[in-house]
SEDRENDREN-640057 format. One line per 3 residues: number of its first residue (from 1); for each residue x, y, z of C-alpha. Coordinates in pm, 1 decimal. Example, Ala and Ser with C-alpha at 12.3 -4.5 7.8 and 13.67 -1.06 7.14 Angstrom:
% SEDRENDREN-640057
1) 1230.0,-450.0,780.0 | 1367.0,-106.0,714.0;
//
This chain:
% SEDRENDREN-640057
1) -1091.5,212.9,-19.8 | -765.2,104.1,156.4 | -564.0,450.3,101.1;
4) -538.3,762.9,365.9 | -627.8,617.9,661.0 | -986.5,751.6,763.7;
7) -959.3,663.5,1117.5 | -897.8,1000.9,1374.3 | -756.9,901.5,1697.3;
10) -912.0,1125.5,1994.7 | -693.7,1328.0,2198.5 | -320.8,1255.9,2127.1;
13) -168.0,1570.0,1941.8 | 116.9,1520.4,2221.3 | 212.5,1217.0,2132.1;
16) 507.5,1157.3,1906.8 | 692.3,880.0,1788.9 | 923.9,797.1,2077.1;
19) 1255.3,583.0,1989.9 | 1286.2,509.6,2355.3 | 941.5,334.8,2358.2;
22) 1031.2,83.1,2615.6 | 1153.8,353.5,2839.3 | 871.6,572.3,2828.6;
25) 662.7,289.1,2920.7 | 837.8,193.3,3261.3 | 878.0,528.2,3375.1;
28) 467.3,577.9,3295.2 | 418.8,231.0,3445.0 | 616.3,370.3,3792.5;
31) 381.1,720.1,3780.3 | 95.0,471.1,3744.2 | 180.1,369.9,4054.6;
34) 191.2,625.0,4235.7 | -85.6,776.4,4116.8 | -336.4,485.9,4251.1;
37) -183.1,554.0,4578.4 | -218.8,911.7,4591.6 | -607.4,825.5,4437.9;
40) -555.1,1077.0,4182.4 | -784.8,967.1,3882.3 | -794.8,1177.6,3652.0;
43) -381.3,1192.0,3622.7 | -381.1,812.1,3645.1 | -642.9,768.2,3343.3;
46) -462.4,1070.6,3169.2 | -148.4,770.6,3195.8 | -323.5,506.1,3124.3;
49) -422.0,704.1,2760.9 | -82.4,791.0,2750.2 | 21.9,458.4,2764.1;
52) -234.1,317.1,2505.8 | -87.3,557.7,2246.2 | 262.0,441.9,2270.7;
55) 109.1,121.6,2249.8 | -101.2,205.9,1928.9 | 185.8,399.2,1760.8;
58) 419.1,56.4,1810.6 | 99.3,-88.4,1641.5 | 57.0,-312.1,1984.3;
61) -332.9,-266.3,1965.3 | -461.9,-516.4,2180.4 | -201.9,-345.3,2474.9;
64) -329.3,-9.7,2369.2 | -682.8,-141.3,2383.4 | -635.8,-264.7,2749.2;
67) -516.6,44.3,2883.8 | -750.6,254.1,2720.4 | -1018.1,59.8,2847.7;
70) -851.1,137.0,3220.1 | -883.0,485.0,3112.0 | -1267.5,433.5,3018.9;
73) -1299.7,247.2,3368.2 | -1166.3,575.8,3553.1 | -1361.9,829.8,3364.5;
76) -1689.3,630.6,3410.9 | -1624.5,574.8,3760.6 | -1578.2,963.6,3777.7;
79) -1851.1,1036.9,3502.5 | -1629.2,1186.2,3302.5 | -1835.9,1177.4,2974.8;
82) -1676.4,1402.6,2681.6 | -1328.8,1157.8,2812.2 | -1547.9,815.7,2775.8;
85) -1642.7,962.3,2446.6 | -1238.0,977.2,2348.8 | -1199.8,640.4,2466.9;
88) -1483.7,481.4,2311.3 | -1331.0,673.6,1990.5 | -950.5,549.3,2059.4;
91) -1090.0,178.8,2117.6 | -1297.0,190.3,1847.8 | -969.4,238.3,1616.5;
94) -761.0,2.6,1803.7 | -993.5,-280.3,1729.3 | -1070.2,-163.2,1341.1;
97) -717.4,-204.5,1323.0 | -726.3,-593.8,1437.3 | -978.1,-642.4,1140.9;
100) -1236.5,-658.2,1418.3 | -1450.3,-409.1,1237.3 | -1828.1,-455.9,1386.2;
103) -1703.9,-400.8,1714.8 | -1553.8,-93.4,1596.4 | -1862.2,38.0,1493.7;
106) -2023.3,-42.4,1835.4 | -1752.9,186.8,1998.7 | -1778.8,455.9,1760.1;
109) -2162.5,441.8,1790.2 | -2116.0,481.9,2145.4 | -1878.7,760.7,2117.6;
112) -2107.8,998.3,1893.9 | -2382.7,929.2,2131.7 | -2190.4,1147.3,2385.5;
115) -1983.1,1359.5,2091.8 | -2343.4,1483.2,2035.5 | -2397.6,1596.3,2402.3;
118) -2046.0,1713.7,2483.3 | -1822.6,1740.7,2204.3 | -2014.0,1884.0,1919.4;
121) -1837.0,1974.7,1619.7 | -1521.5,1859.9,1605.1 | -1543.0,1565.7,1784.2;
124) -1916.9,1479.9,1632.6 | -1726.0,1489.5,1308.7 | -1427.2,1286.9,1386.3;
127) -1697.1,1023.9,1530.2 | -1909.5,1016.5,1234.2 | -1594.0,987.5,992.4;
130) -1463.9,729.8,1220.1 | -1767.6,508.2,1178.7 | -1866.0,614.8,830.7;
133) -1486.6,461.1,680.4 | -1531.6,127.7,884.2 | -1895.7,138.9,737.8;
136) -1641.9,112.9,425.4 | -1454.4,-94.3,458.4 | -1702.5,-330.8,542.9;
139) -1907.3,-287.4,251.2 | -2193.4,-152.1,380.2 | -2258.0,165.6,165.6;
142) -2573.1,268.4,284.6 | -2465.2,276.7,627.9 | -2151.4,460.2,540.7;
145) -2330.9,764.9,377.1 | -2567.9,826.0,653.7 | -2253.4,882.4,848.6;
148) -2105.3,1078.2,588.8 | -2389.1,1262.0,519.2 | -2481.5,1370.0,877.5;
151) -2066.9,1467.4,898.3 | -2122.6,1719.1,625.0 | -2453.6,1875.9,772.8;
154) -2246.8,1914.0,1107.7 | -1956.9,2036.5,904.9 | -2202.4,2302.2,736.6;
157) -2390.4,2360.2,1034.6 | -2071.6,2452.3,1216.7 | -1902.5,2692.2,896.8;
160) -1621.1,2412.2,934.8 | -1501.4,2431.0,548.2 | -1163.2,2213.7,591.9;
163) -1448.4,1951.5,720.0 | -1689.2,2021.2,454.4 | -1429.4,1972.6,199.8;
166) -1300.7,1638.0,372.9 | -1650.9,1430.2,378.5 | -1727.6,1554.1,43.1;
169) -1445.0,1365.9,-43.8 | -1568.6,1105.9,101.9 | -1917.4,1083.1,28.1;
172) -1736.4,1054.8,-369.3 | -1504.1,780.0,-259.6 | -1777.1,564.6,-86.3;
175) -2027.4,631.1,-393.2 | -1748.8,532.1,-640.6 | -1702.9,195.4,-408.7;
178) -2039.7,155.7,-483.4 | -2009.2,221.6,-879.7 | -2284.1,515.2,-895.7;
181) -2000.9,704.0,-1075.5 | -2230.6,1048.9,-1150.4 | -2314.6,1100.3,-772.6;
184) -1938.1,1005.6,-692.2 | -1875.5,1284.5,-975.0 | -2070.7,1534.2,-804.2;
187) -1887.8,1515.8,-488.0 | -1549.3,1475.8,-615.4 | -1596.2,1781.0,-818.0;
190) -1788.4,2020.5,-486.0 | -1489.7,1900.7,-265.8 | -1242.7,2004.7,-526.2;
193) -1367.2,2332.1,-541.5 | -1395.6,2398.3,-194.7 | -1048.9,2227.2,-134.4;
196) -915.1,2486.0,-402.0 | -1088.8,2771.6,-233.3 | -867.8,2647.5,94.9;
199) -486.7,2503.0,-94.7 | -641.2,2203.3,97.4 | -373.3,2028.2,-138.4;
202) -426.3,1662.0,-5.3 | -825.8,1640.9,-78.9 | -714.4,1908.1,-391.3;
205) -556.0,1580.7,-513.7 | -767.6,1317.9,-398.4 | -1110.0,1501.2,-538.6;
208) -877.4,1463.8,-896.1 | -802.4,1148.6,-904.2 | -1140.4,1045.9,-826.2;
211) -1310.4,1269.9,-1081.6 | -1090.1,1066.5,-1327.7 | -1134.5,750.4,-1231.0;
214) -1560.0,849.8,-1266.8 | -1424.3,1071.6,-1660.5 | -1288.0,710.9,-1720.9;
217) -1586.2,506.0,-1588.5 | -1811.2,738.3,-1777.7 | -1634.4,691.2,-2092.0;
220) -1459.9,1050.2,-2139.3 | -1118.9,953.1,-2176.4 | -944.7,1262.5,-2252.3;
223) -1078.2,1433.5,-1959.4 | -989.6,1122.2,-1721.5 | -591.5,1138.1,-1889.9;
226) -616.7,1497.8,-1745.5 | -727.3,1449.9,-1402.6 | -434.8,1155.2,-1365.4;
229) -183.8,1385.4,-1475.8 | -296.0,1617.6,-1208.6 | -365.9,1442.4,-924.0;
232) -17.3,1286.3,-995.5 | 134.1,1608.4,-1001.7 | -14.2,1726.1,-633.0;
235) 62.5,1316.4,-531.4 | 458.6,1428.5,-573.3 | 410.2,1667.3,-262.2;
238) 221.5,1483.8,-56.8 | 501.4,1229.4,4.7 | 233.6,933.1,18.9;
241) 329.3,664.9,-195.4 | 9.3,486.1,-151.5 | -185.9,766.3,-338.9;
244) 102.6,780.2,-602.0 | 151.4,435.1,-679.3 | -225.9,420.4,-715.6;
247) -275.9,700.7,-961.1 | 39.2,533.2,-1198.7 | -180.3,168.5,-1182.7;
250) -458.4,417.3,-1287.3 | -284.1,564.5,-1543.0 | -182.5,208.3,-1694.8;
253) -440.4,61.9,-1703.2 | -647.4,346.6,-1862.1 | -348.0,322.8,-2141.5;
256) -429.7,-71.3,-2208.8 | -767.4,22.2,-2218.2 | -697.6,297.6,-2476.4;
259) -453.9,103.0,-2667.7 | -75.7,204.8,-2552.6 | 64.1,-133.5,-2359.8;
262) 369.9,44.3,-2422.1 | 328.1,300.8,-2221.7 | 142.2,92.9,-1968.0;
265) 445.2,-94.1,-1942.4 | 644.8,178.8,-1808.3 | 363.9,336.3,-1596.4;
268) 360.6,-6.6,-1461.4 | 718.4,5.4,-1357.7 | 706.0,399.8,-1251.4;
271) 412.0,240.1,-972.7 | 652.7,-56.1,-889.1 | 936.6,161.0,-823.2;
274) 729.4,440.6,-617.1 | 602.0,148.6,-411.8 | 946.2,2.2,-338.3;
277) 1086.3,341.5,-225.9 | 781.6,381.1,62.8 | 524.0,171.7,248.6;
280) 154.3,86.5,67.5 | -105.4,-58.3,184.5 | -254.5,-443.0,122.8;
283) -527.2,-300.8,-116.2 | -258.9,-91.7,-326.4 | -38.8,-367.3,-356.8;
286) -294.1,-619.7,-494.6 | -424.4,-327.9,-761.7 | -29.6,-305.6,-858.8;
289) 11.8,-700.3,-900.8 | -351.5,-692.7,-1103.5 | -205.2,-454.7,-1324.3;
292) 130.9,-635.2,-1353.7 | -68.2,-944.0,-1415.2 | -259.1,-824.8,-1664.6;
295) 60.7,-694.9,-1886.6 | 187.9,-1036.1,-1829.7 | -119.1,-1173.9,-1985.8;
298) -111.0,-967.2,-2295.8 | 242.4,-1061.1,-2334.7 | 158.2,-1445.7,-2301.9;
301) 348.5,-1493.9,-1961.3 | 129.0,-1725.8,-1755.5 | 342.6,-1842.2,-1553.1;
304) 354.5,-1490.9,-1413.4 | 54.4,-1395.0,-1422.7 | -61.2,-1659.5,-1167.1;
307) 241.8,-1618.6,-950.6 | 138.2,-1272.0,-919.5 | -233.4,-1356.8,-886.7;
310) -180.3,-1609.4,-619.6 | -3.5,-1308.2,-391.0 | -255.0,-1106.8,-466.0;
313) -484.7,-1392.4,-357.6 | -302.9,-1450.0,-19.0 | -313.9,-1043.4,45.8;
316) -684.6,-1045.3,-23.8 | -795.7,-1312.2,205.5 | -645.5,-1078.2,466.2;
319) -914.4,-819.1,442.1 | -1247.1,-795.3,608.1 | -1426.7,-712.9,281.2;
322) -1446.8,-1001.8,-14.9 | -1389.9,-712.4,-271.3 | -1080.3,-729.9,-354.6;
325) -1058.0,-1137.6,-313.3 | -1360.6,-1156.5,-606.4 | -1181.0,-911.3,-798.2;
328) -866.2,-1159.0,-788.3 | -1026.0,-1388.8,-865.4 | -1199.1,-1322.4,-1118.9;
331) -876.1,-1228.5,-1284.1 | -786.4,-1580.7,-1249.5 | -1068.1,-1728.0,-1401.7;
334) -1051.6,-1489.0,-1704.3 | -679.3,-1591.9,-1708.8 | -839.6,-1959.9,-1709.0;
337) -1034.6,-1907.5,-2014.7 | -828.8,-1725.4,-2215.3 | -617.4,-2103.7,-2138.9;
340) -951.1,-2238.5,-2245.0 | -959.3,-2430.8,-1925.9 | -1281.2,-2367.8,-1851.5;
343) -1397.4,-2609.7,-1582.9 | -1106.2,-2503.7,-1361.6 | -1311.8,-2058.4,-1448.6;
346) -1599.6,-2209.5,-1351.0 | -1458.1,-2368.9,-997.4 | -1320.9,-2016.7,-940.2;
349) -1645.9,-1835.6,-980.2 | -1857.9,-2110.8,-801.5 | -1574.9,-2078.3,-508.3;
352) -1602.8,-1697.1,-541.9 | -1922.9,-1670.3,-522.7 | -1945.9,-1887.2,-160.8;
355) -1731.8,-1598.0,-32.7 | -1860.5,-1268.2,-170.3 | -2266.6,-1352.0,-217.7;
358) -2434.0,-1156.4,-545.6 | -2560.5,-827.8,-534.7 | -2303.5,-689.5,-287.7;
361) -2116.9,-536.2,-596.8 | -2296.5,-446.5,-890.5 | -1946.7,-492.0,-1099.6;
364) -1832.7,-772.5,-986.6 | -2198.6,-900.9,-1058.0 | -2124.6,-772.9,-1420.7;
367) -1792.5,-940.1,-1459.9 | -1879.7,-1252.9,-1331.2 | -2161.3,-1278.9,-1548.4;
370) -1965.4,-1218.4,-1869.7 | -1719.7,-1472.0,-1739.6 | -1993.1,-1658.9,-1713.4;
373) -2090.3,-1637.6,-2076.0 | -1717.0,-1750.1,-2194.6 | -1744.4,-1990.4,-1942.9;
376) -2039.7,-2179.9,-2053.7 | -2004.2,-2123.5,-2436.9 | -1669.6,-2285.5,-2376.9;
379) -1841.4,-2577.7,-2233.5 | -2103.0,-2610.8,-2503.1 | -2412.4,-2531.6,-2273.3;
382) -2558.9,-2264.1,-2456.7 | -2895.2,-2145.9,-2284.6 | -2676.0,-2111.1,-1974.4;
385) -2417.8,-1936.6,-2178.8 | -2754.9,-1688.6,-2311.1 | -2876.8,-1619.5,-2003.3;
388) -2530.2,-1558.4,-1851.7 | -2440.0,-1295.5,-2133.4 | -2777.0,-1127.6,-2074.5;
391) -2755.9,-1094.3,-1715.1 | -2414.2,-894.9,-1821.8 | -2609.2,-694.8,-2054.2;
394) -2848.5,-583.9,-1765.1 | -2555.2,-539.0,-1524.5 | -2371.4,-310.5,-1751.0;
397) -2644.5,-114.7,-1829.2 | -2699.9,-108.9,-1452.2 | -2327.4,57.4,-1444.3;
400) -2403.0,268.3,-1711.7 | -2031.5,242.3,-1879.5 | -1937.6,282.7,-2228.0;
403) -1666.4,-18.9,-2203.4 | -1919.2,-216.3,-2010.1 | -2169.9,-209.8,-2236.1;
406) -2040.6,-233.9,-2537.6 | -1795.2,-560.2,-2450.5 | -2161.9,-719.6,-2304.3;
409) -2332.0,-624.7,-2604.3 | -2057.0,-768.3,-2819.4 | -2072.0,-1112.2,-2639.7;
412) -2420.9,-1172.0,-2615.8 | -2443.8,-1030.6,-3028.7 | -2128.1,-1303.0,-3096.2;
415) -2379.2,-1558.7,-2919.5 | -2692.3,-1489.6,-3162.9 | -2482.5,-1501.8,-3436.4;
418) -2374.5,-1844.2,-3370.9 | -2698.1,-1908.8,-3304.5 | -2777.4,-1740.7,-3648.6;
421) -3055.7,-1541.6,-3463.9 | -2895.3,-1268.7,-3723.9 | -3178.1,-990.7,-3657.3;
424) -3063.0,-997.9,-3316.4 | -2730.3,-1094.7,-3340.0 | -2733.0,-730.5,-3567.5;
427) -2903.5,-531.7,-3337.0 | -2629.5,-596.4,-3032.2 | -2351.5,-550.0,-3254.2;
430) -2482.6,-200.8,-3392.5 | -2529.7,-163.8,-2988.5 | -2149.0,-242.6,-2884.7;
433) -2063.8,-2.0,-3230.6 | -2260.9,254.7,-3057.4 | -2097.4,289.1,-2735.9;
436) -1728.3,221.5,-2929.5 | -1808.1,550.1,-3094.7 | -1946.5,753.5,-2801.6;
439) -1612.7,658.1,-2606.6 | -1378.0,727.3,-2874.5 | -1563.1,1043.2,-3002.8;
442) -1443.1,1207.8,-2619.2 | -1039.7,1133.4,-2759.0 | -822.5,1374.6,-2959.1;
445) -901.3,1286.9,-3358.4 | -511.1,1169.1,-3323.5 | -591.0,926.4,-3074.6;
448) -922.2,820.1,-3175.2 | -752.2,537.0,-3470.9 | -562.1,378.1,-3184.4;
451) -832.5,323.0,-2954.8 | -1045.2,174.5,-3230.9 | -839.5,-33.8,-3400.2;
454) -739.3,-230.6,-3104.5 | -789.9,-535.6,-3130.9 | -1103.6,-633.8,-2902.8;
457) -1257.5,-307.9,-3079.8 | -1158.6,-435.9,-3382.8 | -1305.5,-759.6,-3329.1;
460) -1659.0,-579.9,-3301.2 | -1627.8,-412.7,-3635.2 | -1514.7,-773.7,-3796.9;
463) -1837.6,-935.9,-3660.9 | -2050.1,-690.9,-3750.7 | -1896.0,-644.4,-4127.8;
466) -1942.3,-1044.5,-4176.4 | -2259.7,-1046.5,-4076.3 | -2364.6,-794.0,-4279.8;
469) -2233.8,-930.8,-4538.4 | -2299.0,-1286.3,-4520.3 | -2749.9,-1128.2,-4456.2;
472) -2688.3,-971.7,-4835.0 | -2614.9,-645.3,-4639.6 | -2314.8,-549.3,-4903.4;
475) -2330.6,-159.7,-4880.9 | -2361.4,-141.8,-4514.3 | -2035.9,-360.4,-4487.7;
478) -1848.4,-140.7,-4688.5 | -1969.2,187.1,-4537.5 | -1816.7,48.9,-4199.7;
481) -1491.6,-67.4,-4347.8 | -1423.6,289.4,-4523.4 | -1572.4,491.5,-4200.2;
484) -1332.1,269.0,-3971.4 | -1032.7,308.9,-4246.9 | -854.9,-41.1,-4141.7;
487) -596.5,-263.0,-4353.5 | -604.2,-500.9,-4071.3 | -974.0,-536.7,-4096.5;
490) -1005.6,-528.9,-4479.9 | -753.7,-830.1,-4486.4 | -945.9,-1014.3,-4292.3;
493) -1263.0,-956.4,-4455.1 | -1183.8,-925.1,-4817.0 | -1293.1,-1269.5,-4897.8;
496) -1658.5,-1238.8,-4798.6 | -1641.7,-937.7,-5121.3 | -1604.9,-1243.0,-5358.5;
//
């Protein structure tokens, strides 16, 4: 969400940027004039749309919206219907623009009502795109793939492939919004081939970056470190540095994940600079200072990471959706606890949750419910710190991802184990072990020691050797430490041998 605008304005392939904006406008403001005296309408609302799209392109939407709705005026007055069905389209765009986003669905509803009648095809499709990305942006999935979904039957229905190949595309970008990662797969992967079929290069690119951002969510690394390089590779030619800078905070953050900060340090800066050199958009700019923050973290730099997070915070509040603010702010209240400052976490998700209501986001559902956990163990209230960590458990298996599960598995095993409920306390850990070895059995064997001896994955292996052998469990614990081959974790576990 947030990159390649999926709004299609109606009728202006004539219009260009025009330096001498405020020119054009008088001498079209003078023709206007003449033309109500001469009573020619359809030149004078052919002006008035002229008009609205110097307007738009100046980004002056509410004078674009006023002229276009002259236009509408004339061309209902003359019954003009596949022209009401542009300007319903234009107006529609105008106002999703201004943030006012359910009134843009109103005029896009009322544009494929006529698109249907008198512009099918082409302009059904641009209508049904048009209202499936404000669906979108919204939030409201469903709603967005019934528009999607009837755009590719028309697409089909009409042998339109370049169509086809677009809403597949987007069908996988609104499913990925809505973290069902193997249907997103599916469609990334049919629009890619299609796409190939026509050197459509920019959903080529798109449909790659998206099938690694699923590889990733799915747990198959390796495959996910291929699609980046890929999609960054067709990003170079597109000469869109929203796409690029978002495939580079990809890239890093997949590397911190795997175990390289290094070299998420200077994918970091290879996004910053790419942004710097070329316009991005609000929701690209608060996924680059996430990213930045979260380096900063590692590194110990507070101060920075909430200077950061508080501009991401103040972009965030400017968007229709609370995505992006939750996500924000969740990253403060993690932030917050790894402070230990937990009553100022727990204000943040309380607040958060008064502006983004559960069950609108299955992951952020997940993460604040593990947050949760910290949150509450941190304050010594254990049953809600339990039933926090299992509500993770159930959201992550919801999600169905490897580093999901295993990091809610971990928490609510570290819980039982304090607890001394050892039998279950065992059976979460061996859980969290299991889907540590599914993701790092899809690396190169070169790779795999890195990714499991970080430290977080580390920290799994630690609580599960102690346990085992602090339960009389001796063999077990040293058929882990050999199979995970670890000086780190040896040293710290040596002692229990004795």
């Amino acid at each position: 969400m947030g990159m390649w605008p999926s709004f299609i304005l109606k009728n202006n392939d004539s219009i260009k940027p025009d330096r001498n904006f405020k020119k054009r406008i008088k001498k079209l403001e003078k023709q206007l004039k003449l033309l109500k005296n001469k009573e020619n309408s359809k030149a004078e609302a052919k002006c008035f749309e002229e008009i609205g799209f110097l307007y738009f392109d100046q980004k002056l939407y509410d004078q674009a919206i006023e002229n276009w709705t002259n236009a509408l005026r004339v061309y209902q007055e003359t019954n003009d219907r596949p022209s009401m069905a542009e300007s319903y389209s234009n107006i529609g765009t105008a106002l999703r623009l201004k943030n006012s986003l359910r009134q843009a669905t109103s005029f896009y509803t009322k544009a494929l009502v006529l698109d249907h009648e008198f512009n099918k095809g082409e302009g059904e499709l641009k209508s049904l795109h048009n209202l499936g990305g404000t669906w979108l942006e919204l939030g409201e999935y469903e709603n967005a793939l019934e528009a999607y979904n009837n755009a590719l039957e028309t697409a089909r229905h009409h042998l339109n492939k370049t169509w086809e190949a677009l809403t597949l595309y987007r069908l996988g970008e609104t499913y990925e919004a809505g973290h069902k990662f193997l249907e997103a797969f599916r469609f990334y992967e049919e629009g890619l081939k299609i796409a190939d079929a026509l050197h459509f290069l920019e959903v080529m690119t798109r449909c790659t970056f998206g099938l690694g951002k699923c590889y990733e969510m799915l747990g198959e690394y390796t495959q996910s470190q291929l699609c980046y390089e890929d999609s960054s590779e067709g990003a170079k030619n597109l000469n869109d540095s929203d796409i690029e800078t978002l495939i580079w905070v990809a890239r890093a953050f997949l590397n911190i994940h795997l175990g390289y900060l290094d070299q998420a340090r200077e994918m970091s800066k290879k996004a910053q600079d790419i942004s710097q050199n070329g316009s991005i958009s609000i929701t690209v700019n608060i996924e680059l200072a996430l990213l930045r923050a979260k380096i900063y973290a590692i590194q110990g730099m507070w101060e920075k990471v909430f200077r950061l997070l508080d501009e991401a915070e103040k972009n965030a509040e400017k968007l229709p959706n609370g995505y992006y603010l939750s996500k924000v702010m969740l990253r403060k209240a993690e932030f917050e606890i790894s402070c230990g400052h937990y009553e100022n976490a727990l204000a943040l998700i309380f607040q958060m949750n008064g502006k983004y209501s559960e069950g609108k986001s299955t992951l952020i559902d997940f993460e604040s419910s593990l947050s949760l956990g910290h949150i509450y163990r941190g304050l010594k209230k254990d049953d809600q710190a339990l039933a926090a960590r299992e509500a993770a458990v159930l959201k992550a298996q919801a999600l169905g991802s490897p580093q999901f599960l295993w990091i809610s598995h971990h928490s609510l095993g570290r819980l039982y184990h304090q607890q001394q409920r050892f039998d279950e306390a065992r059976d979460h850990y061996q859980s969290a072990l299991k889907w540590i070895d599914r993701a790092a059995s899809s690396l190169n064997p070169e790779e795999r020691p890195i990714f499991l001896h970080n430290k977080e994955r580390l920290q799994v292996y630690q609580d599960f050797v102690i346990l085992q052998l602090t339960t009389g469990h001796k063999e077990i614990a040293a058929r882990t430490l050999k199979r995970l081959n670890s000086e780190t974790l040896y040293r710290k576990v040596q002692h229990f041998f004795k």
